[in-house]
C-alpha positions in Angstrom: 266.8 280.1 39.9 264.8 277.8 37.8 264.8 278.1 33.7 261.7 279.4 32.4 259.3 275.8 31.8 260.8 274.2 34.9 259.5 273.9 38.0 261.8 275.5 40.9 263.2 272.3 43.4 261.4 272.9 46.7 263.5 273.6 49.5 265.2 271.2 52.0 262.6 270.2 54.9 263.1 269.2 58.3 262.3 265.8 58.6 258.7 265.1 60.4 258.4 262.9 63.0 256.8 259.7 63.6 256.7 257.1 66.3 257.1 252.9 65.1 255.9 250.3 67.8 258.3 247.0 66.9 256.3 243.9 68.0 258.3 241.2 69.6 257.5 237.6 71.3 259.2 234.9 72.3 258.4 231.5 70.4 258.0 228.2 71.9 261.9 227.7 72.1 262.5 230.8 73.6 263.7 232.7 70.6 263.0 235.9 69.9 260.8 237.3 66.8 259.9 240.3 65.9 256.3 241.1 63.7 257.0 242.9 60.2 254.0 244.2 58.2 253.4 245.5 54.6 252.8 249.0 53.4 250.0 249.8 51.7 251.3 251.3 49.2 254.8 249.8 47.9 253.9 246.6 49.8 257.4 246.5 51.4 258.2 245.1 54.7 258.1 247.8 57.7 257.1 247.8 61.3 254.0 249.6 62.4 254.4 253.3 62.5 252.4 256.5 62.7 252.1 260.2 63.0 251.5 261.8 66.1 248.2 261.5 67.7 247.1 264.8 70.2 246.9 263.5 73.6 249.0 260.8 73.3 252.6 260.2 74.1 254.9 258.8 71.5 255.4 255.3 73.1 251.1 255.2 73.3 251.2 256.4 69.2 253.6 253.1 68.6 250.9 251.1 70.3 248.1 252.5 68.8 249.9 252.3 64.8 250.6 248.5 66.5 247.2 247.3 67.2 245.6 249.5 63.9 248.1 248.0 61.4 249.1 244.8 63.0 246.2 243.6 65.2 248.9 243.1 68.1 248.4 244.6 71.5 251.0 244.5 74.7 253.5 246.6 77.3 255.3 248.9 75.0 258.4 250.6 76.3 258.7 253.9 77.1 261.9 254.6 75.9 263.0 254.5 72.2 266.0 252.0 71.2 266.9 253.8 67.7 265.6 256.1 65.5 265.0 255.6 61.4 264.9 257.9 58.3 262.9 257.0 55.1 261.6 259.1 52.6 257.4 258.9 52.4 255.8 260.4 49.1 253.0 262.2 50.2 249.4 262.5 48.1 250.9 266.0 46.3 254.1 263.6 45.0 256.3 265.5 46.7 258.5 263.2 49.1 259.1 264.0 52.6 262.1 262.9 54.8 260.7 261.1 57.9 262.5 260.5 61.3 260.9 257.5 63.2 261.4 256.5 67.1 261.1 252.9 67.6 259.3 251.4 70.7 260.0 247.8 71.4 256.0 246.4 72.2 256.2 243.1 74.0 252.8 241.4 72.4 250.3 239.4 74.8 247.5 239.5 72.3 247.3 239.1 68.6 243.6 240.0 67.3 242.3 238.0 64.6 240.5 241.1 63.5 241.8 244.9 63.6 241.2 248.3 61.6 243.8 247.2 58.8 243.5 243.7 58.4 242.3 243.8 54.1 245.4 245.8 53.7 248.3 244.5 54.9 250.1 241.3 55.2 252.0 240.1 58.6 255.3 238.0 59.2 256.8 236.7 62.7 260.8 236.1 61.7 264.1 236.2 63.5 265.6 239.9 63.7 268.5 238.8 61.6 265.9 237.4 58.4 263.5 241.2 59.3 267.2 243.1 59.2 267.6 241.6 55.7 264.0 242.1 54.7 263.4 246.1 55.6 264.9 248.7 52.8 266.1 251.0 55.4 269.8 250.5 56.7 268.9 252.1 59.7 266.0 249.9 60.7 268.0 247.3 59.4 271.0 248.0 62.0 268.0 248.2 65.2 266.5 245.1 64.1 270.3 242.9 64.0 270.7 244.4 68.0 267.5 244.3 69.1 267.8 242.1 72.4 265.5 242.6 75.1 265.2 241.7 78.4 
């Protein structure tokens, strides 16, 4: 019970759910990068992700959250290759555990415009530089064995 003057800790909450898209390519060697973007907010590096949108499916959300915040469009894959946790302060202050599915999203086409473009930065690096450059161990750990077909 809180003391009288102090504001009683809100309770534990499930974590809610979002779905990442992480853009990939292959560079003119054949090496594989992968796309990081900036929050808006902090301005650290993250991939695209998203809340759920009604009549999509979470693979189509990770597209979507792709080609809004990055500009990038391509064949994402259906099934998720790691999940993530972060905590995301939401406009009351209060903080909110996250749980993200990530979507590998093999890029064909890189817009020079999209919805986000003013607000965000964009960087195409190796997984192993991204894995050092995220804050979140777990995103961190999918990004050093991300290896696709």
């Amino acid at each position: 019970m809180a003391k009288k003057g102090q504001v009683p800790a809100e309770p534990d909450r499930e974590p809610r759910a979002q779905s990442a898209a992480l853009p990939w390519r292959r560079n003119e060697a054949g090496l594989i990068e992968v796309l990081l973007i900036t929050s808006r907010e902090t301005r650290r590096w993250v991939i695209p992700k998203g809340w759920p949108i009604k009549g999509l499916t979470s693979p189509q959300t990770a597209a979507r959250e792709a080609f809004e915040e990055a500009g990038v469009e391509g064949e994402v894959t259906m099934k998720k290759i790691g999940i993530f946790h972060y905590d995301k302060r939401l406009r009351s202050g209060r903080m909110q555990r996250v749980r993200v599915g990530v979507y590998p999203l093999k890029v064909d086409t890189e817009r020079q415009a999209w919805p986000e473009v003013q607000q965000r930065e964009k960087l195409w690096t190796t997984t192993q530089a991204a894995a050092d450059l995220v804050q979140e161990p777990e995103l961190s750990l999918i990004l050093r064995t991300f290896s696709p077909k």
